[in-house]
KEDONU-301321 format. One record per residue (C-alpha): x, y, z; residue in three letters. Coordinates in Angstrom, 1 decimal, m for minus. Example, Ala and Ser with C-alpha at 12.3 -4.5 7.8 and 13.67 -1.06 7.14 Angstrom:
BEGIN
+--------+--------+--------+------+
|     px |     py |     pz | code |
+--------+--------+--------+------+
|   12.3 |   m4.5 |    7.8 |  Ala |
|   13.7 |   m1.1 |    7.1 |  Ser |
+--------+--------+--------+------+
! end
This chain:
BEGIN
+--------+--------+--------+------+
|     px |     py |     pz | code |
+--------+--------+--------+------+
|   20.2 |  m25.0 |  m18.7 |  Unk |
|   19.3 |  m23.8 |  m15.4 |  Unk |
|   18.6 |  m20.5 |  m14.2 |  Unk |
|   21.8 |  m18.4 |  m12.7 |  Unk |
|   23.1 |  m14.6 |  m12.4 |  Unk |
|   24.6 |  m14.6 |  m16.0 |  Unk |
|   21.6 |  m15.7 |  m17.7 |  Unk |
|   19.4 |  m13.9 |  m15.3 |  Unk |
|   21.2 |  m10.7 |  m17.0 |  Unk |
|   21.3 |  m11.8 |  m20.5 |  Unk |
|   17.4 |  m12.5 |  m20.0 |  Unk |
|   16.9 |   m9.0 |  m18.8 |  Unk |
|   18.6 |   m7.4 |  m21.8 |  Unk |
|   16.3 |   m8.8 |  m24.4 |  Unk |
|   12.7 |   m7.6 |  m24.7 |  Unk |
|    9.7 |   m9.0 |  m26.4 |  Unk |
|    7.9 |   m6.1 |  m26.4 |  Unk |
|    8.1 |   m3.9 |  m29.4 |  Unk |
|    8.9 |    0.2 |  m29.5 |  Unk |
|    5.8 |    2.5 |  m29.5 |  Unk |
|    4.7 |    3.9 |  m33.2 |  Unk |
|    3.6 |    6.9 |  m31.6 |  Unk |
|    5.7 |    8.0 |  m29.1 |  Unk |
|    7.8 |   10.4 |  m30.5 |  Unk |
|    5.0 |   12.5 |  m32.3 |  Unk |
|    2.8 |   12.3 |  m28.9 |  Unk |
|    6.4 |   13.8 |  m27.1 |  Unk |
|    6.6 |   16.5 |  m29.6 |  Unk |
|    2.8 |   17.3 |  m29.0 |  Unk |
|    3.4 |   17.4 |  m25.5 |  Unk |
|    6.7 |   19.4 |  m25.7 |  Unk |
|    4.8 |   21.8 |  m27.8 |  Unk |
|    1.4 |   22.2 |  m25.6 |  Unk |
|    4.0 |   22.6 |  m22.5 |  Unk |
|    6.0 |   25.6 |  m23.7 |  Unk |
|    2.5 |   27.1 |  m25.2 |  Unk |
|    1.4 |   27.2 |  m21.4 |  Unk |
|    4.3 |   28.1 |  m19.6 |  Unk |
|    4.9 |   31.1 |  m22.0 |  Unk |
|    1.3 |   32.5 |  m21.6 |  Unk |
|    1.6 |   32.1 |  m17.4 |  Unk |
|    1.5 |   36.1 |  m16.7 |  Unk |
|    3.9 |   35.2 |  m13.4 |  Unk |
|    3.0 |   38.9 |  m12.0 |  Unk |
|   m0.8 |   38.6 |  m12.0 |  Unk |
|   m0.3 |   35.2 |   m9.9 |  Unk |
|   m1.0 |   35.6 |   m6.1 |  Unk |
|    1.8 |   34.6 |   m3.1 |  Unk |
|    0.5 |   31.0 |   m3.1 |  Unk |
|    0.4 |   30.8 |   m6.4 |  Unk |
|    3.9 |   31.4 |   m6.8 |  Unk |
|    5.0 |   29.7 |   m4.6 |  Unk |
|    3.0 |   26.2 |   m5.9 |  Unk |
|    4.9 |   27.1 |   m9.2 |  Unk |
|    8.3 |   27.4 |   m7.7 |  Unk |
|    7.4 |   24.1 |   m6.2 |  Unk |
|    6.7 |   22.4 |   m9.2 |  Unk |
|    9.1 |   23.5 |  m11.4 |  Unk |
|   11.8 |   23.1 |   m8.8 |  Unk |
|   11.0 |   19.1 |   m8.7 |  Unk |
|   12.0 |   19.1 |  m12.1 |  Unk |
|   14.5 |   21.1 |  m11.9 |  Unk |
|   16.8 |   19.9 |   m9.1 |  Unk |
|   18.6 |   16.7 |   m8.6 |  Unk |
|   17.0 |   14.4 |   m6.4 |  Unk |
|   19.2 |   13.8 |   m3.5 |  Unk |
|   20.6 |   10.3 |   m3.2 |  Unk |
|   19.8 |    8.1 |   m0.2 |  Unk |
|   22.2 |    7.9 |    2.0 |  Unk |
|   22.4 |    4.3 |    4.2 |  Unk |
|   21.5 |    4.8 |    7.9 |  Unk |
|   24.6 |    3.5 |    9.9 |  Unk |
|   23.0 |    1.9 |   13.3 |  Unk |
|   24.7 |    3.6 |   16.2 |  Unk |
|   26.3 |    1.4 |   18.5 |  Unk |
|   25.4 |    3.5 |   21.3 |  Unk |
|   23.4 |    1.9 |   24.9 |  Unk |
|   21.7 |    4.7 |   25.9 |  Unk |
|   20.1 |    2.2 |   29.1 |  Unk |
|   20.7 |   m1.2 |   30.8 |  Unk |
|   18.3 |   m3.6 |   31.0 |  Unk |
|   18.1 |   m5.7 |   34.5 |  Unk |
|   15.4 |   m8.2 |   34.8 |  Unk |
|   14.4 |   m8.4 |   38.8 |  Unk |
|   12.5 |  m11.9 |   39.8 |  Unk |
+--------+--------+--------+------+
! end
């Protein structure tokens, strides 16, 4: 049987590699540790920079990252090329 686009895709959708044991508990730590922080940030005793690296961060989580557009090439000539001797 060789190799081809339908078997290529039922390869991908099996997996050999088992699910973590500890993934969820570790999530839950994390979740936990996160909003322990955030709540005890005192937001008014931060300086300008420091707000503003804040408002950085937690606007990259926050907003949707923009999809990328495909660059159209222009078919523009913007010079002729003449090739003296």
């Amino acid at each position: 049987m060789g190799f081809s686009s339908e078997s290529g895709r039922e390869a991908g959708k099996k997996s050999k590699r088992g699910k973590g044991k500890y993934v969820g508990e570790i999530r839950e730590k994390i979740d936990a540790l996160t909003n322990s922080l955030i709540d005890s940030i005192e937001i008014d005793d931060l300086n300008t920079s420091q707000r503003l690296v804040l408002l950085k961060l937690l606007l990259s989580h926050t907003l949707p990252k923009p999809k990328q557009q495909s660059l159209v090439p222009m078919e523009t000539k913007l010079f002729d090329i003449e090739i003296i001797r």
